[in-house]
C-alpha positions as CSV (number, residue, x, y, z in Angstrom):
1,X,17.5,89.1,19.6
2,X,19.0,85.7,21.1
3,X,22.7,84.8,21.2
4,X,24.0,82.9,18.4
5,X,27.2,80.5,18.4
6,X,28.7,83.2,16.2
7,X,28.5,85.7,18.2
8,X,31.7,85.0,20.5
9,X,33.7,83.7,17.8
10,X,36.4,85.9,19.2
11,X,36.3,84.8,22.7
12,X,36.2,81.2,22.3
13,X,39.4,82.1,19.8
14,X,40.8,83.2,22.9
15,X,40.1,80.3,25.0
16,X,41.4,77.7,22.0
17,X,44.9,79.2,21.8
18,X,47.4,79.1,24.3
19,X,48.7,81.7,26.1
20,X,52.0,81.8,24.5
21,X,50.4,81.9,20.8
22,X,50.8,85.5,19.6
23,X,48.5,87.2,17.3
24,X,48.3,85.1,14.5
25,X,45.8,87.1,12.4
26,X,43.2,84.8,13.0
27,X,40.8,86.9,15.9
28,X,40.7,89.7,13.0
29,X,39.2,87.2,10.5
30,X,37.2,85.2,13.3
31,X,35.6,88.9,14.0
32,X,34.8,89.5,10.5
33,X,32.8,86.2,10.1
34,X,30.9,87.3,13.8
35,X,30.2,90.5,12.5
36,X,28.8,89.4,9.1
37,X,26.7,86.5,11.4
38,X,25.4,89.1,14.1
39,X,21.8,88.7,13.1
40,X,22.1,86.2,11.3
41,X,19.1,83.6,11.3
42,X,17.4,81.1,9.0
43,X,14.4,82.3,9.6
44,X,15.2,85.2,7.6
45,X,13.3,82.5,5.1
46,X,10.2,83.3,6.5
47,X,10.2,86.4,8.0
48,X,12.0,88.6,5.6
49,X,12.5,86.6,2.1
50,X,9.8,87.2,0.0
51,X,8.5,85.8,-3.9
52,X,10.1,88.8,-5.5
53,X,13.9,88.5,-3.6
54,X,13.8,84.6,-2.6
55,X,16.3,83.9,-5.7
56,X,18.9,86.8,-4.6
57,X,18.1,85.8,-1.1
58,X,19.0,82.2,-1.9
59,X,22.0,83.4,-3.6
60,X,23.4,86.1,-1.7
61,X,23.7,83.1,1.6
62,X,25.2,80.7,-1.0
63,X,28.1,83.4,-2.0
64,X,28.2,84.4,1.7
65,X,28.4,80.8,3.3
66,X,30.4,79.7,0.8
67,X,33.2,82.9,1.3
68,X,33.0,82.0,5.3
69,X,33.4,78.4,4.3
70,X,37.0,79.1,2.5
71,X,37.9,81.9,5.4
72,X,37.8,79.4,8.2
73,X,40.1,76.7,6.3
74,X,42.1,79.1,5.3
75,X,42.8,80.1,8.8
76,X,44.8,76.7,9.3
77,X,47.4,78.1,7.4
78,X,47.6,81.8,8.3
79,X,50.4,80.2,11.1
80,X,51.9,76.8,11.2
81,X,51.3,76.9,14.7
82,X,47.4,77.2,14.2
83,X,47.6,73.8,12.8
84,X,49.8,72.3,14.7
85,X,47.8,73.1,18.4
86,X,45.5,70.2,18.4
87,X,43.3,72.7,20.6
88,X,43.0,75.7,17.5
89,X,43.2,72.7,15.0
90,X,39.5,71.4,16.7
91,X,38.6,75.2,17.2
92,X,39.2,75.6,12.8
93,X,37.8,72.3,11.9
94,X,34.6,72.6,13.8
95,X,34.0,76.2,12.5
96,X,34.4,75.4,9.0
97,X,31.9,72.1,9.8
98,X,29.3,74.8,11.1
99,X,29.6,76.9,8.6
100,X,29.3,74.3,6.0
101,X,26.5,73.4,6.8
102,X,24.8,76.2,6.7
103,X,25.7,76.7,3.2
104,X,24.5,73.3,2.3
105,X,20.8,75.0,3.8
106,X,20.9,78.0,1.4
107,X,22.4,75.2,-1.5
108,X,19.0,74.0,-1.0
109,X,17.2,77.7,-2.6
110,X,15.0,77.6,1.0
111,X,13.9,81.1,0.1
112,X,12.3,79.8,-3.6
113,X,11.0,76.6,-2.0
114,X,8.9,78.4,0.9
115,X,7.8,81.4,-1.3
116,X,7.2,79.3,-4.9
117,X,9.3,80.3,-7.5
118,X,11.3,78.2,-9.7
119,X,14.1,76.6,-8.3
120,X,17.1,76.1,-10.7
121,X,19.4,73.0,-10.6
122,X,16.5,71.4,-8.0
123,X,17.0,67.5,-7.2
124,X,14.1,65.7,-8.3
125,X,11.6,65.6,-5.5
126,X,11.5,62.0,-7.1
127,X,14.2,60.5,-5.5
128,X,13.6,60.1,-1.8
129,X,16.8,58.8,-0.7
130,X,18.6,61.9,-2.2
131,X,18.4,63.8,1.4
132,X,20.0,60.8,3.2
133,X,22.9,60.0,0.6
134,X,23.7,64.1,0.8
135,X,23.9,63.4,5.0
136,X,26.0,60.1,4.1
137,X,28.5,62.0,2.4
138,X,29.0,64.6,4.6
139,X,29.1,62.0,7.7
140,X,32.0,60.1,5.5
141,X,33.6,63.2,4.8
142,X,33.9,64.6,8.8
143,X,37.8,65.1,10.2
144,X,36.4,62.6,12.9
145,X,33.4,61.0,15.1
146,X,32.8,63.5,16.7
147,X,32.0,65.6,14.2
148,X,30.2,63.1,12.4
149,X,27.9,62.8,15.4
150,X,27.3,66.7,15.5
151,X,26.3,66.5,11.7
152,X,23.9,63.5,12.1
153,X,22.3,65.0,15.0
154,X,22.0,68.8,13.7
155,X,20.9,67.7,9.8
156,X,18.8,64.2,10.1
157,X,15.3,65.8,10.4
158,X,16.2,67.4,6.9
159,X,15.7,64.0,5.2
160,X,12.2,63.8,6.1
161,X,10.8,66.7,4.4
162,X,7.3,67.1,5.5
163,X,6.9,63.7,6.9
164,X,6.4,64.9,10.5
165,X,6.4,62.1,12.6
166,X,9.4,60.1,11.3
167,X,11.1,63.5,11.9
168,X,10.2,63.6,15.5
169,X,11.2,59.9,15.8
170,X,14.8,60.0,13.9
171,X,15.7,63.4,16.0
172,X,15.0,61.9,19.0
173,X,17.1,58.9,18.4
174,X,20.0,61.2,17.0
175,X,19.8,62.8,20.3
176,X,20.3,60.1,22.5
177,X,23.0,58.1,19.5
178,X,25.0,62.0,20.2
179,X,25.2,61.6,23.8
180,X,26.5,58.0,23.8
181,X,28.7,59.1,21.6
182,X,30.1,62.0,23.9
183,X,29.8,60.0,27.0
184,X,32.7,57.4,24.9
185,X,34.6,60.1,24.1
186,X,34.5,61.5,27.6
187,X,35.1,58.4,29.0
188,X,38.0,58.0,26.4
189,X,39.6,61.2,27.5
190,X,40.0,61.3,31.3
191,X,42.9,60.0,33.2
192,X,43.0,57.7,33.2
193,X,40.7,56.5,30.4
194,X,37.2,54.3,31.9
195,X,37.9,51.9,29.1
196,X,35.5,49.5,30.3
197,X,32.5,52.2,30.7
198,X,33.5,53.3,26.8
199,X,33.7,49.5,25.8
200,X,30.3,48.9,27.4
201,X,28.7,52.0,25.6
202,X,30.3,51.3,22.0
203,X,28.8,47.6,23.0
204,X,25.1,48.7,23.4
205,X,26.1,51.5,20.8
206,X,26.5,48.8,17.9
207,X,22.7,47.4,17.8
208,X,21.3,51.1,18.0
209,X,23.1,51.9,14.7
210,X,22.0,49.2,13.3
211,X,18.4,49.4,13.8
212,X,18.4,52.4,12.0
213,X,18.3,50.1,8.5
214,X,14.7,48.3,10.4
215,X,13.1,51.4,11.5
216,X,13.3,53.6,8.3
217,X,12.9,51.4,5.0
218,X,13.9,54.7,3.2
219,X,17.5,55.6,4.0
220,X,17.9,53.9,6.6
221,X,20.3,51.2,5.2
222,X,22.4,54.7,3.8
223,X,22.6,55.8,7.1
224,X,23.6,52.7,8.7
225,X,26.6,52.2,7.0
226,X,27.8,55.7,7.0
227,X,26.9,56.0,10.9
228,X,28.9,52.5,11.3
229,X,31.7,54.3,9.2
230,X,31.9,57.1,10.1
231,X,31.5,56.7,13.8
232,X,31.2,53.2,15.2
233,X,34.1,51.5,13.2
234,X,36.7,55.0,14.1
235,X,35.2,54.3,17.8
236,X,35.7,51.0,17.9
237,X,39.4,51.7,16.8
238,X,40.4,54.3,19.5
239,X,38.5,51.7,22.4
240,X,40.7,48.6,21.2
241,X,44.0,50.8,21.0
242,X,43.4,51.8,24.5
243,X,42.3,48.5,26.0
244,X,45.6,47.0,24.4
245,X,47.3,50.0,26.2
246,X,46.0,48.5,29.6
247,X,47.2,44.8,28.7
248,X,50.1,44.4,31.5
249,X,53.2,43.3,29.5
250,X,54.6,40.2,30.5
């Protein structure tokens, strides 16, 4: 079966934390999430989920997810020092981010959708900008851009249902908005920051967001402002603070 991001939970644990960080009692609950994920797979909605077990199926994830979900924020404050590492901090944060939202896939009652029985508590298939205002929130909710980003790229074909080629389309410009976005942020990073590469990204950056409101005449205003702020504006923040940085003082 093919490797998973879960599946080295432990070793990338090892990586995050400094050398000097003791055991902390976060590996032992990092290796209890890798060991519950070790075959994990959504396709289990296809392959194994079936009409008699697609409700338990849906519900057994949602319980699961949503006991991962409260493990990895709870490991912020197993030690101060966890939290405190801006290194383990990021490690947490983006570990309760992926497994959020795969409990926000099993919210959805895949299993009863693909195998037709009754879904309870379903949105109305009536509302078509439902998909993108659930995407919104979780963009506007994000610790930071970068996150943001890794949300919008992994969950925008969601919105789309089973309109195919709008799918193909919006992926394919989350995939190029997600590597601008990391190219700033690299850029942003190095010493010493390429401020004027990052300005001139965020520059041609600003118009790509914004055609998102022309291209898709459902959702895309929704997603416009949350990818403006939720990414662009924070973005545009960090690039100004360092480009005052590099004002000589006189």
């Amino acid at each position: 079966m093919p490797r998973t991001k879960w599946d080295t939970l432990e070793k990338e644990w090892d990586k995050a934390r400094p050398l000097t960080m003791t055991e902390t009692g976060v590996s032992a609950k990092l290796r209890a999430i890798q060991i519950a994920l070790r075959d994990y797979s959504r396709d289990f909605v296809k392959v194994t989920s079936g009409p008699d077990s697609a409700k338990s199926d849906d519900e057994r994830f949602q319980k699961g997810f949503a006991a991962h979900v409260k493990t990895a924020k709870d490991l912020l404050t197993i030690d101060p020092r966890v939290a405190k590492n801006s290194k383990t901090k990021a490690f947490i944060d983006k570990l309760a981010v992926d497994l959020k939202e795969e409990q926000e896939f099993w919210d959805g009652n895949p299993c009863q959708k693909q195998h037709g029985k009754t879904v309870r508590f379903a949105e109305p298939e009536k509302d078509p900008e439902h998909a993108f205002q659930n995407l919104a929130k979780n963009l506007l909710g994000a610790p930071n851009y970068l996150q943001a980003t890794n949300s919008f790229a992994k969950a925008i074909e969601t919105c789309f249902g089973q309109d195919g080629e709008n799918r193909r389309k919006l992926s394919g410009f989350a995939g190029h908005f997600k590597a601008e976005v990391v190219a700033i942020n690299k850029a942003l990073v190095q010493d010493p920051p390429d401020v004027s590469s990052a300005r001139g990204k965020l520059n041609r950056l600003k118009p790509i967001a914004a055609q998102l409101q022309t291209d898709f005449t459902v959702g895309g205003g929704i997603l416009r402002k949350a990818v403006e702020e939720s990414i662009i504006h924070p973005l545009e923040g960090v690039v100004a603070k360092r480009e005052e940085q590099q004002i000589p003082k006189g």
